[in-house]
N, CA and C atoms as an extended XYZ file, in Angstrom:
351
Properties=species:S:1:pos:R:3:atomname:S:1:resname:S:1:resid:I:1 pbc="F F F"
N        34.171       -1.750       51.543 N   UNK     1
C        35.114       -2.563       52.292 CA  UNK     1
C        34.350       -3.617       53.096 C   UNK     1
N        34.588       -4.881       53.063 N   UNK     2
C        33.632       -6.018       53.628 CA  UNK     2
C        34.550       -6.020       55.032 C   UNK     2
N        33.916       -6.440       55.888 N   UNK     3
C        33.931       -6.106       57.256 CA  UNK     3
C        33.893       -8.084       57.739 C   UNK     3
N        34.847       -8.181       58.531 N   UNK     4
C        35.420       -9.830       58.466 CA  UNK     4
C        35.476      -10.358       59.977 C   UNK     4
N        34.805      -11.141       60.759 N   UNK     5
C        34.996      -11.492       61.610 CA  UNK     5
C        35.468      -13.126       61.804 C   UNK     5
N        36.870      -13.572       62.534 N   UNK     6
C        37.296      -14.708       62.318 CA  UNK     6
C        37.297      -15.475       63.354 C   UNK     6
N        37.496      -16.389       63.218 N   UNK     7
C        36.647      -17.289       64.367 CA  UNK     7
C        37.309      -18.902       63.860 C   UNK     7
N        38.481      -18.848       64.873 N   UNK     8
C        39.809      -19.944       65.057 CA  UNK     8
C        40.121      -19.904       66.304 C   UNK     8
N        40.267      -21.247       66.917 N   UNK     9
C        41.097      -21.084       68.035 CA  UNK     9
C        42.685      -20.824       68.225 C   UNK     9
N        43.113      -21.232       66.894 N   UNK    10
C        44.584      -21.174       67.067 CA  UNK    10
C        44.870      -19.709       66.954 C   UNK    10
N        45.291      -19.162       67.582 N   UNK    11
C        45.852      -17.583       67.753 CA  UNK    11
C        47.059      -17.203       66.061 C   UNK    11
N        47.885      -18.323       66.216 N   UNK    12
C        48.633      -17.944       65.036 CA  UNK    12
C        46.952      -18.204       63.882 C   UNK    12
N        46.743      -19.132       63.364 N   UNK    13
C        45.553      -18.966       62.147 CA  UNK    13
C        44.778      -17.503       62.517 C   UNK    13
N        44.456      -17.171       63.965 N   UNK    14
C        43.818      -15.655       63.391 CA  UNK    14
C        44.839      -14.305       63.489 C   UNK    14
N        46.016      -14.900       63.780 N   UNK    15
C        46.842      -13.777       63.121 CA  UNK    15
C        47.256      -13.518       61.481 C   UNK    15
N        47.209      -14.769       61.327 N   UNK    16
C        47.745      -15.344       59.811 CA  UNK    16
C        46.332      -14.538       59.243 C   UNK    16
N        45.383      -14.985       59.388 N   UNK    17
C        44.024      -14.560       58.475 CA  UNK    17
C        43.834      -12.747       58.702 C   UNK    17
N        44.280      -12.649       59.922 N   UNK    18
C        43.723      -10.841       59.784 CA  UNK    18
C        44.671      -10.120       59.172 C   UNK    18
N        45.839      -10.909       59.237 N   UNK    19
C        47.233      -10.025       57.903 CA  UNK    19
C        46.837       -9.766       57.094 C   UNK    19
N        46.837      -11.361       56.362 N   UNK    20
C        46.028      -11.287       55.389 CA  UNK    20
C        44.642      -10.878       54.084 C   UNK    20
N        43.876      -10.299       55.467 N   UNK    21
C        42.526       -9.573       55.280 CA  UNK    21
C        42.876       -7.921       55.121 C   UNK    21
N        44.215       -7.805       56.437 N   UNK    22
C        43.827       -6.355       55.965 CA  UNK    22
C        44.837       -5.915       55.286 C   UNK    22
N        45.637       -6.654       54.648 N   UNK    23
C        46.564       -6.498       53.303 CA  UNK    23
C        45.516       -6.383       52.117 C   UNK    23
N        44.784       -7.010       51.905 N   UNK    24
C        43.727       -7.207       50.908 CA  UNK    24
C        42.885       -5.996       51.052 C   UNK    24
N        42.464       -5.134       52.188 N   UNK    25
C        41.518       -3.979       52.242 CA  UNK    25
C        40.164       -4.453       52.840 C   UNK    25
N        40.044       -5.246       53.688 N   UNK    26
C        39.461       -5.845       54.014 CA  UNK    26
C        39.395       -5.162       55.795 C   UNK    26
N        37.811       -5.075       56.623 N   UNK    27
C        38.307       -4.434       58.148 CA  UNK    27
C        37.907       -5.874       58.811 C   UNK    27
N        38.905       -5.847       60.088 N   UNK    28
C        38.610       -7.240       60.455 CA  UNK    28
C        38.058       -6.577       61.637 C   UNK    28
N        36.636       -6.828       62.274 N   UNK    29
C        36.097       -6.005       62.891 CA  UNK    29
C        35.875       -7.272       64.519 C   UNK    29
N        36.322       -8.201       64.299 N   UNK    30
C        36.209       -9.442       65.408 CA  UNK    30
C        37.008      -10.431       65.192 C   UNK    30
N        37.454      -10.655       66.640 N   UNK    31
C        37.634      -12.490       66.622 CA  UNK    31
C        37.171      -13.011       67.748 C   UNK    31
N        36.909      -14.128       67.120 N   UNK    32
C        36.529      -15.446       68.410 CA  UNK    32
C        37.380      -17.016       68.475 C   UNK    32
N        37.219      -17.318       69.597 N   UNK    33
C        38.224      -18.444       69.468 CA  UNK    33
C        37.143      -19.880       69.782 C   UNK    33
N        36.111      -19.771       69.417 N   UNK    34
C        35.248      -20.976       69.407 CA  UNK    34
C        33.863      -20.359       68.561 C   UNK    34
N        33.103      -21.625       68.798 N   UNK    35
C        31.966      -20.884       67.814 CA  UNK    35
C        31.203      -20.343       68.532 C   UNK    35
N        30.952      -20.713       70.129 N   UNK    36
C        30.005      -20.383       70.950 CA  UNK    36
C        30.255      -18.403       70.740 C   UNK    36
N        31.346      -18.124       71.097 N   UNK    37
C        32.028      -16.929       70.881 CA  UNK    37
C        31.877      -16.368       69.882 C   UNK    37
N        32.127      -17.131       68.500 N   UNK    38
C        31.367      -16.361       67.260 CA  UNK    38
C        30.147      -16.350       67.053 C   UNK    38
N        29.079      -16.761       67.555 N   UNK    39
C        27.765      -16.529       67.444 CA  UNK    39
C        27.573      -15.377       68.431 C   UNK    39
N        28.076      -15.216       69.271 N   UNK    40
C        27.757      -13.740       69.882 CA  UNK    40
C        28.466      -12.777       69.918 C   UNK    40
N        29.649      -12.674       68.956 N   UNK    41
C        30.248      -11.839       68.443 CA  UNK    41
C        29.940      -11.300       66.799 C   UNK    41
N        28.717      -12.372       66.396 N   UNK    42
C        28.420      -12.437       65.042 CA  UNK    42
C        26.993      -11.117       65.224 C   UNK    42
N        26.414      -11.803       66.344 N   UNK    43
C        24.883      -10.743       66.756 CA  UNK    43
C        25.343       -9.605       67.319 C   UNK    43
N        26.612       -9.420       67.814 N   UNK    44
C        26.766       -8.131       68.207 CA  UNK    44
C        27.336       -7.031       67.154 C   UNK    44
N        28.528       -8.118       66.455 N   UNK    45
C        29.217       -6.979       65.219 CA  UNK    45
C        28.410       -7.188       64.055 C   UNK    45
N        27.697       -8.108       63.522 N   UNK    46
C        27.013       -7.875       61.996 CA  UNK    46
C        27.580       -7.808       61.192 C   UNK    46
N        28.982       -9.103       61.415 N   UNK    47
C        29.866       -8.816       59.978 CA  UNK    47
C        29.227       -9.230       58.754 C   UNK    47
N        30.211       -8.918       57.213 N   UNK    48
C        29.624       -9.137       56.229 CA  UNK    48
C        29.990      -10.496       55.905 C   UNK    48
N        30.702      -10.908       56.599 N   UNK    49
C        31.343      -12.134       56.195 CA  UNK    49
C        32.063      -12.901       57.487 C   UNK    49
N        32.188      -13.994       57.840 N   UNK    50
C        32.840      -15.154       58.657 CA  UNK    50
C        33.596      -15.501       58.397 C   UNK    50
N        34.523      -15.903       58.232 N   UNK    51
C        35.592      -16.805       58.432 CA  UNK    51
C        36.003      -17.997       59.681 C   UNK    51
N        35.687      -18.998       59.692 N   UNK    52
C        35.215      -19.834       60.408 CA  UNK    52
C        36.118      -21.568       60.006 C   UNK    52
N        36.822      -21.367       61.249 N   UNK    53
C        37.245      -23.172       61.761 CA  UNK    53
C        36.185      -23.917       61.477 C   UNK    53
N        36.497      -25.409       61.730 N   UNK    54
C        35.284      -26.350       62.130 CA  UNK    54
C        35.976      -26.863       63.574 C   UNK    54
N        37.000      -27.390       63.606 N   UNK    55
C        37.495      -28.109       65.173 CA  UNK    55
C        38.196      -27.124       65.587 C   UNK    55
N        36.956      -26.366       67.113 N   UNK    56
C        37.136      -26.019       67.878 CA  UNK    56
C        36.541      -26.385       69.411 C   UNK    56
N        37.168      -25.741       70.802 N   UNK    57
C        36.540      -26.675       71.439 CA  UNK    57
C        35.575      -25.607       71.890 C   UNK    57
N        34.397      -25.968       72.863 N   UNK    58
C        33.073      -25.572       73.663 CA  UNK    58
C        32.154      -25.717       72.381 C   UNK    58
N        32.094      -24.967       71.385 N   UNK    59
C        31.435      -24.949       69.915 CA  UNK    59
C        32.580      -25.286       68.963 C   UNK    59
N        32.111      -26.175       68.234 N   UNK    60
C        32.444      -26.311       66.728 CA  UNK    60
C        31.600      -25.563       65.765 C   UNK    60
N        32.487      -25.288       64.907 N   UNK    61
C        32.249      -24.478       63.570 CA  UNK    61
C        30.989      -24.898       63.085 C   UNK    61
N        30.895      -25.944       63.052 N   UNK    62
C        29.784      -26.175       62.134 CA  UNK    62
C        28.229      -25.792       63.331 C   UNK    62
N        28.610      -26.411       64.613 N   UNK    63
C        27.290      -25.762       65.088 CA  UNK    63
C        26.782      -24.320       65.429 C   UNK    63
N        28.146      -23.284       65.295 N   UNK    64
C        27.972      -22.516       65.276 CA  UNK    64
C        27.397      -21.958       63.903 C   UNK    64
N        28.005      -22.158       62.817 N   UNK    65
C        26.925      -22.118       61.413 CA  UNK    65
C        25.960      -22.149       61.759 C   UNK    65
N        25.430      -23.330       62.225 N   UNK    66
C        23.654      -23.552       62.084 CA  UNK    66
C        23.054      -22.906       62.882 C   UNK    66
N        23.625      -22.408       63.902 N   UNK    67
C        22.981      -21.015       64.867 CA  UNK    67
C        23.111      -19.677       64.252 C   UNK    67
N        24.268      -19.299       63.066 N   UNK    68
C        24.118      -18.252       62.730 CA  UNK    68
C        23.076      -18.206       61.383 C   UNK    68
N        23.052      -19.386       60.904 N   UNK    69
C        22.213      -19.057       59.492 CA  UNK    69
C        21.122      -18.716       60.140 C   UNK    69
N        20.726      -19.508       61.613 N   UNK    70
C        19.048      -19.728       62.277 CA  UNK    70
C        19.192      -17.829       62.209 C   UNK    70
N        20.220      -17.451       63.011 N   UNK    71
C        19.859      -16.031       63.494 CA  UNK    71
C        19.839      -15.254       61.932 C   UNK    71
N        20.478      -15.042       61.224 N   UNK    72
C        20.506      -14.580       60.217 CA  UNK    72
C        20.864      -15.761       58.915 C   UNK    72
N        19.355      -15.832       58.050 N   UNK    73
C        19.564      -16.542       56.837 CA  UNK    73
C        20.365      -16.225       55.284 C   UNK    73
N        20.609      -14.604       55.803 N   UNK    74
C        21.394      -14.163       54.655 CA  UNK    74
C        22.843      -14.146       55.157 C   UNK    74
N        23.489      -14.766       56.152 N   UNK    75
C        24.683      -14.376       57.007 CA  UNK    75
C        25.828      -15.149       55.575 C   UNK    75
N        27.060      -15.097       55.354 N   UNK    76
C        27.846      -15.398       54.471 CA  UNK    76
C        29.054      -15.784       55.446 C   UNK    76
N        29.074      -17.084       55.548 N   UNK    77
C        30.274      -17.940       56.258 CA  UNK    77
C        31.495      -18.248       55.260 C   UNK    77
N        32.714      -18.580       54.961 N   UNK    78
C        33.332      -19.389       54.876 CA  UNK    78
C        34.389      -19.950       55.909 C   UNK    78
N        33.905      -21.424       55.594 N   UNK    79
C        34.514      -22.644       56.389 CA  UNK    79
C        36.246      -22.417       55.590 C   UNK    79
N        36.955      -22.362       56.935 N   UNK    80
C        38.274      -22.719       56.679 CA  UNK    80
C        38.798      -23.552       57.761 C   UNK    80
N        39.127      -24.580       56.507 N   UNK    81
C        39.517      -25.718       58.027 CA  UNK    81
C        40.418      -27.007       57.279 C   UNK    81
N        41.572      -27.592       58.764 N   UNK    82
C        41.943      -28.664       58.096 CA  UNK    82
C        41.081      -29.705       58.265 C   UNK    82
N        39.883      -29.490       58.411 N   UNK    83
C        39.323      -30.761       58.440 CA  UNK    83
C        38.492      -31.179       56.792 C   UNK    83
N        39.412      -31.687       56.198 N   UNK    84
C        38.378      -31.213       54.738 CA  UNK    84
C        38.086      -33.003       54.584 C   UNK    84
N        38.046      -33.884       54.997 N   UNK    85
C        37.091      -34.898       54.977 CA  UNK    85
C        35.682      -34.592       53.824 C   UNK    85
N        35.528      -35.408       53.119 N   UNK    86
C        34.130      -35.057       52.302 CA  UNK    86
C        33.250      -34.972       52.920 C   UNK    86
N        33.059      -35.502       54.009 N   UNK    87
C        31.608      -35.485       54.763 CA  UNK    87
C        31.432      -34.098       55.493 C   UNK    87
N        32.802      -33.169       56.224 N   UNK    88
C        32.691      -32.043       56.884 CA  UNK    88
C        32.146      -31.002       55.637 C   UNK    88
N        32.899      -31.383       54.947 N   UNK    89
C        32.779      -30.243       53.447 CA  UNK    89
C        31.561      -30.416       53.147 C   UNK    89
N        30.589      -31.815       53.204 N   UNK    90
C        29.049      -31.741       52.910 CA  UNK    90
C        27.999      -31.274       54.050 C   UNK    90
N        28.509      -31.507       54.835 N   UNK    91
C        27.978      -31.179       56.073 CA  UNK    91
C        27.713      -29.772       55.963 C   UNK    91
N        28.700      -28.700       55.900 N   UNK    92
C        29.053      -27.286       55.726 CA  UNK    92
C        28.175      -27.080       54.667 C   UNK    92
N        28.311      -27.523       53.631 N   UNK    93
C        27.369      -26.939       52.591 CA  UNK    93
C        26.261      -26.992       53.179 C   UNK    93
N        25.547      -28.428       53.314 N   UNK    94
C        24.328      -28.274       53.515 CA  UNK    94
C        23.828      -27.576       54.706 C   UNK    94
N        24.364      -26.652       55.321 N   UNK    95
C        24.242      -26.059       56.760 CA  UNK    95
C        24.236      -25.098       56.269 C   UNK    95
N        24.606      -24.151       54.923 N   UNK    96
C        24.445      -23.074       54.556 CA  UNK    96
C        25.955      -22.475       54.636 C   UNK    96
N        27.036      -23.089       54.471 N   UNK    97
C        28.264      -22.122       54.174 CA  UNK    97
C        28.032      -21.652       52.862 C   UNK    97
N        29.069      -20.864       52.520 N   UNK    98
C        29.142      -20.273       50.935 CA  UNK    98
C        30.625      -20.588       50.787 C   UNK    98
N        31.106      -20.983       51.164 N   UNK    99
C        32.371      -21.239       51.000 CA  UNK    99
C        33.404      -22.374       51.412 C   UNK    99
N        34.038      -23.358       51.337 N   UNK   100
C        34.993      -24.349       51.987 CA  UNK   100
C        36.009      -24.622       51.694 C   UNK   100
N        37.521      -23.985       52.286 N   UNK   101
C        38.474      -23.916       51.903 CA  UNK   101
C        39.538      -24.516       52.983 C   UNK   101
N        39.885      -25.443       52.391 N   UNK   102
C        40.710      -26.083       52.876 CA  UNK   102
C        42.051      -26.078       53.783 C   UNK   102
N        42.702      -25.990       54.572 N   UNK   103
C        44.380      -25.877       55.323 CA  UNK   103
C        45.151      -26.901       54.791 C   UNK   103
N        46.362      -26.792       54.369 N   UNK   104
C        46.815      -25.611       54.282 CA  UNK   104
C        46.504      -24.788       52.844 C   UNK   104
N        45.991      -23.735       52.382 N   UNK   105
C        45.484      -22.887       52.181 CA  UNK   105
C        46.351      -21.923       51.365 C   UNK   105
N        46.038      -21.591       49.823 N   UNK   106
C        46.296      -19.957       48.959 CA  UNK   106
C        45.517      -18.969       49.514 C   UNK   106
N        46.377      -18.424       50.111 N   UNK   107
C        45.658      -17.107       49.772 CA  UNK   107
C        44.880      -16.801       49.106 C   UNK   107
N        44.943      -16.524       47.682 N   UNK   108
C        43.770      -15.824       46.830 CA  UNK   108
C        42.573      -16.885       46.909 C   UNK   108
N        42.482      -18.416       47.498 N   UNK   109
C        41.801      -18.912       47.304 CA  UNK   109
C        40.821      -18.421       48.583 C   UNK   109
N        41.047      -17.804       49.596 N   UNK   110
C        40.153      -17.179       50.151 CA  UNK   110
C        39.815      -16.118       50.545 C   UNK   110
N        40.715      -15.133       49.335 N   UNK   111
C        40.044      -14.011       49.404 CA  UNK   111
C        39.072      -13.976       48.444 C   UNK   111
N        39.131      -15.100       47.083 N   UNK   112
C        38.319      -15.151       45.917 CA  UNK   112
C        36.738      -15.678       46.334 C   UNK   112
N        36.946      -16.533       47.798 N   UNK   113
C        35.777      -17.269       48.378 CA  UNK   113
C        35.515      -15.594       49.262 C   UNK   113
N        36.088      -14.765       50.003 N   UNK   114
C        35.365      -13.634       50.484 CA  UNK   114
C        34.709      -12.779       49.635 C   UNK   114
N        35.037      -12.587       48.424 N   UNK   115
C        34.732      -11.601       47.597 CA  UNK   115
C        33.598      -12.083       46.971 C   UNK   115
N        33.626      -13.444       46.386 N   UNK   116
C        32.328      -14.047       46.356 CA  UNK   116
C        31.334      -13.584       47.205 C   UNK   116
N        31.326      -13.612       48.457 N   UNK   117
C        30.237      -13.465       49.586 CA  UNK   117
C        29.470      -11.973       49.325 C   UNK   117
């Protein structure tokens, strides 16, 4: 069972995503509502997987990425976000996501990007 920590500010998106996760069999073992918050909710729980905004406020998604790949290089993010601009989506890659999935959002399209991880 992959172990999921999500990390949105909007309260409905991390209600929407942990339904979702633990309909699928999935344990959602955290949330954070910025990235500053998911980077030290990331070193404390050791999820197997992220689920991760980009526009949030104190930390954005993406700088929180680049602090979690620093802390852990095997860490497995996916970016979910409406910000899908080509440049955020390149940005993310090259920062080390494994994943970038767009709002508004299939389902299976990110549980197929978790299961990947």
């Amino acid at each position: 069972m992959k172990r999921v920590l999500i990390v949105d500010d909007s309260r409905v998106s991390r209600r929407m995503l942990r339904n979702m996760f633990e309909v699928e069999g999935f344990e959602v073992i955290g949330e954070a509502i910025n990235g500053k918050e998911g980077y030290e909710q990331y070193v404390k729980l050791s999820p197997d997987v992220v689920a991760m905004d980009i526009t949030m406020p104190e930390m954005n998604g993406l700088d929180a990425l680049r602090l979690i790949k620093k802390y852990d290089p095997q860490a497995k993010i996916v970016i979910i976000s409406a910000a899908g601009q080509k440049d955020k989506v390149e940005e993310a890659t090259l920062a080390g996501a494994d994943a970038f999935i767009t709002k508004p959002y299939d389902n299976k399209d990110i549980i197929d990007a978790i299961n990947r991880c």
